[in-house]
N, C-alpha and C positions, 0 to 999 in steps of 0.2 A: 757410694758407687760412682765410678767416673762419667764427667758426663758426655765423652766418647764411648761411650757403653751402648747408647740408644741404636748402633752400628749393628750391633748382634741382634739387633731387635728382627723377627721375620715379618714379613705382612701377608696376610690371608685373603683371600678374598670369598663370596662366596660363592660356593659351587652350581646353584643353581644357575641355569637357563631358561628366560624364557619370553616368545615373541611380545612387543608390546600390542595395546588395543586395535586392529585391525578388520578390515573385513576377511574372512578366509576362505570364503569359497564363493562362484557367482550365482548371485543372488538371483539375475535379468535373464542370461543367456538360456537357465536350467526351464523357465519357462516359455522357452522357443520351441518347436517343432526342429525335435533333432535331426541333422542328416550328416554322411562319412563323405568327404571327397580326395579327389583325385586329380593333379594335373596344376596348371595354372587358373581355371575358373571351374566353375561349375555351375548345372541349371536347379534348381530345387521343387521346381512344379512348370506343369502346364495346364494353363487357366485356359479356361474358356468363358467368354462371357455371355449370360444368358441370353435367349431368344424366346419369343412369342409361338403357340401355336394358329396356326388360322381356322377359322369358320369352313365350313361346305354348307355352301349355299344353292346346290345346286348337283347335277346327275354328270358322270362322268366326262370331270373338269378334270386341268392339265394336273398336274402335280407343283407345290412351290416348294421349293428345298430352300433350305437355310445356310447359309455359309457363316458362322460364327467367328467372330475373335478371336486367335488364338496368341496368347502370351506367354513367355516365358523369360521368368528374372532370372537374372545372372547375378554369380557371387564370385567375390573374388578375396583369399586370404591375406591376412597381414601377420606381419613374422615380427614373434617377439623372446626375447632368452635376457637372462641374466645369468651371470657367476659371481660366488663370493670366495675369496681365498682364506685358508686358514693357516696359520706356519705355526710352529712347532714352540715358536717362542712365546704366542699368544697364548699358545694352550697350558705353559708352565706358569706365566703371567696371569692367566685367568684361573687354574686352580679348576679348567673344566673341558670338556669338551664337545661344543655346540656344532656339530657336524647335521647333525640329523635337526636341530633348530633350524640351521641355515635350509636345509632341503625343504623344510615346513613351510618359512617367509617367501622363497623362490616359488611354492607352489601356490603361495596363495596372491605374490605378486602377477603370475602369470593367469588367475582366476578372475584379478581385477580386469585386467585387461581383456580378456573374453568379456566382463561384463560392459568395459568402456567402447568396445565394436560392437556388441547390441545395442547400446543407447544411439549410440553413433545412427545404426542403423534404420531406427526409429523414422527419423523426420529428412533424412539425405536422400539425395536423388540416385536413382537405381537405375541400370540398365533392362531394358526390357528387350526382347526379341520375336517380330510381329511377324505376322504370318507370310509376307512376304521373305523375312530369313535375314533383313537386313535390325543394327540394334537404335531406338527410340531410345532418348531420355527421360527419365519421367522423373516428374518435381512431385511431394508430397503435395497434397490438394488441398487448398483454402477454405472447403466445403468439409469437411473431416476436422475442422478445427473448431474448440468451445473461446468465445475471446473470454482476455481479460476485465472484461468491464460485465460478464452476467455474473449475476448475482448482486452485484455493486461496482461503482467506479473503481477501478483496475484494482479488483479483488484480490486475495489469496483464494485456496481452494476452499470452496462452499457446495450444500448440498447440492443447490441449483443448478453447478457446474456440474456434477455428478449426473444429474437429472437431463441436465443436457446432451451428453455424452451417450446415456442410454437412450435420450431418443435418435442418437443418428444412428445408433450401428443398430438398432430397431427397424429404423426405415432404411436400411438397407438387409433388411431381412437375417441378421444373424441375431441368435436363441431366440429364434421364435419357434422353429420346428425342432432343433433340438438345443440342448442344455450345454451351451459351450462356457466355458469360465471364464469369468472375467474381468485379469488382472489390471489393477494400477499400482503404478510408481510412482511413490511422493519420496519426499525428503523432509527433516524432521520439523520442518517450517512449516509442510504442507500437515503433517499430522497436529502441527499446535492449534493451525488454521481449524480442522476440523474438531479436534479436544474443547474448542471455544463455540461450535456451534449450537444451539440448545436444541436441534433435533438429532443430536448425535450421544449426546449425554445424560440427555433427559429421559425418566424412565417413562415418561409418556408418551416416545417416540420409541424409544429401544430397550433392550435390556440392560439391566446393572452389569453386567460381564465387561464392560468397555471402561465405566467408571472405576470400577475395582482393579482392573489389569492397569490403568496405568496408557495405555496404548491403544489403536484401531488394528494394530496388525493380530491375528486370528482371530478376531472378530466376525466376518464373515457380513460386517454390513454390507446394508442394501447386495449382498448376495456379491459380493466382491473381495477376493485375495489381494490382500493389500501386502504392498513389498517398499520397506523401505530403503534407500540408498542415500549416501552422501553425492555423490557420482552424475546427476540430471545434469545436462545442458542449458542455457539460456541461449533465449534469442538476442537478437540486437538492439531491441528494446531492455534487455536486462530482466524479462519475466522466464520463469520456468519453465519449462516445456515438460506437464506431467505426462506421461502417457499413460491410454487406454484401450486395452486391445485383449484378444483371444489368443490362445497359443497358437491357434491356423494362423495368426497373422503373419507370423516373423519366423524367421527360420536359422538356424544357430548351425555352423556348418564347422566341422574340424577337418583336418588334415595330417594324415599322419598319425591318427592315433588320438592325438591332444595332446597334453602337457604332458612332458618325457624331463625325468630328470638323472642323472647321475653323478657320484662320486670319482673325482681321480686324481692322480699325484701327477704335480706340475713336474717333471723332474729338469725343464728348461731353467726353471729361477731355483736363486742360493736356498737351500734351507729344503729344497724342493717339497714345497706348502701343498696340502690338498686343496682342491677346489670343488666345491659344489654349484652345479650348472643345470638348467632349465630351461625348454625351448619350448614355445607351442605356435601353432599355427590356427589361424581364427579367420571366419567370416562370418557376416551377419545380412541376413538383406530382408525386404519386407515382400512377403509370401503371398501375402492378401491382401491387397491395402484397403479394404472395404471394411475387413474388423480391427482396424487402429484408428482410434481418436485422440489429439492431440489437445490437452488443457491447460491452459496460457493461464500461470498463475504469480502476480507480485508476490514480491517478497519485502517490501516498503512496510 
């Protein structure tokens, strides 16, 4: 055979498609306190802060009225879209046709992103609007935070941090009167942290369900939905910022709908390639700052 023959030779490739390991849908945002908006901002509650009742001490005294706190966070969207083009030459070349892939990746790119405006959300400063009508800044509270050093010199996440965390949002009075859940976000450092604690693993502290699974997530320890993410922020120390909090806390706000994707042929460029395209519109802001707590954890 000649061996300009290898010329008729065809090349194949295979047909399959498919996305690589990813996250695909938001893991943070879905446990916000949903809401739809409209417009350039929007409010997503109005708080009131508690007040005292008073004593009668005595036979037809004045009346004292209360004027309470009134707050109201504002949110505000951020705009995100991707397109991937496909031409006609790739799709002879690839032996396939990954259209409906691509809408998959764009949807689950634009899911990270909802998840990266919740975290975002978590520990940034929000705009508040007081009762006077004019807007306050408010910084996340340094009293809401578990440091890096309980448990031990600038720890990872440990029970004691855990234990910490439920007594602030304790003493500020959330599930005491009713059973609100309450999630935390680690990362997979934070989960090794705890896979190495021996009140975590040990069947004289908990059940064998957490040893066997491999993982803390559906676990349901110390009565907690644990959600893992690659995605956490650190501070400017370099520690993680785990959060801990109630769905009341935080509030997951869309626009438009949410992620909107479509199909359509460029017929502007040669070949006129189809494109598939994705937009969505995202805000996140914190709802209740009384049930978020913030756990400061190394990662050294």
């Amino acid at each position: 055979m000649p061996d300009n023959s290898i010329a008729f030779y065809s090349q194949q490739y295979a047909s399959a498609v498919e996305l690589v390991a990813q996250q695909m849908r938001p893991r943070i945002a879905s446990t916000f306190t949903p809401e739809t908006a409209v417009g350039k901002a929007a409010t997503v509650i109005n708080l009131i802060e508690s007040f005292e009742a008073d004593e009668r001490t005595g036979l037809y005294e004045p009346m004292v009225g209360a004027n309470p706190d009134h707050k109201r966070p504002w949110v505000y969207p951020r705009h995100f879209d991707k397109a991937v083009l496909f031409d006609t030459i790739e799709a002879m070349q690839m032996n396939a046709n990954p259209q409906s892939d691509y809408v998959m990746g764009i949807v689950a790119a634009l899911n990270r992103k909802q998840d990266d405006e919740a975290i975002r959300a978590f520990f940034a400063d929000r705009n508040l609007e007081t009762n006077s009508g004019g807007i306050a800044t408010d910084s996340f509270a340094s009293g809401f935070q578990v440091g890096v050093s309980v448990g031990g010199a600038t720890s990872g996440l440990n029970v004691e941090k855990l234990q910490a965390g439920l007594e602030i949002l304790r003493s500020q009075e959330v599930g005491i009167d009713d059973d609100e859940q309450i999630f935390c976000v680690i990362s997979p450092k934070q989960e090794r942290n705890l896979m190495n604690e021996i009140e975590v693993t040990s069947t004289d502290f908990t059940s064998k369900r957490i040893i066997d699974a491999g993982t803390i997530v559906g676990s349901n320890y110390m009565g907690l939905q644990w959600i893992l993410s690659n995605r956490l922020q650190t501070d400017g120390s370099g520690y993680r910022r785990v959060p801990f909090y109630t769905r009341r806390a935080m509030a997951s706000c869309v626009w438009n709908g949410g992620a909107k994707t479509r199909v359509s042929q460029r017929n502007d460029l040669r070949g006129e390639p189809w494109q598939a395209y994705g937009d969505g519109h995202y805000g996140s802001v914190r709802r209740d700052a009384k049930r978020l707590i913030e756990i400061k954890c190394s990662e050294s």
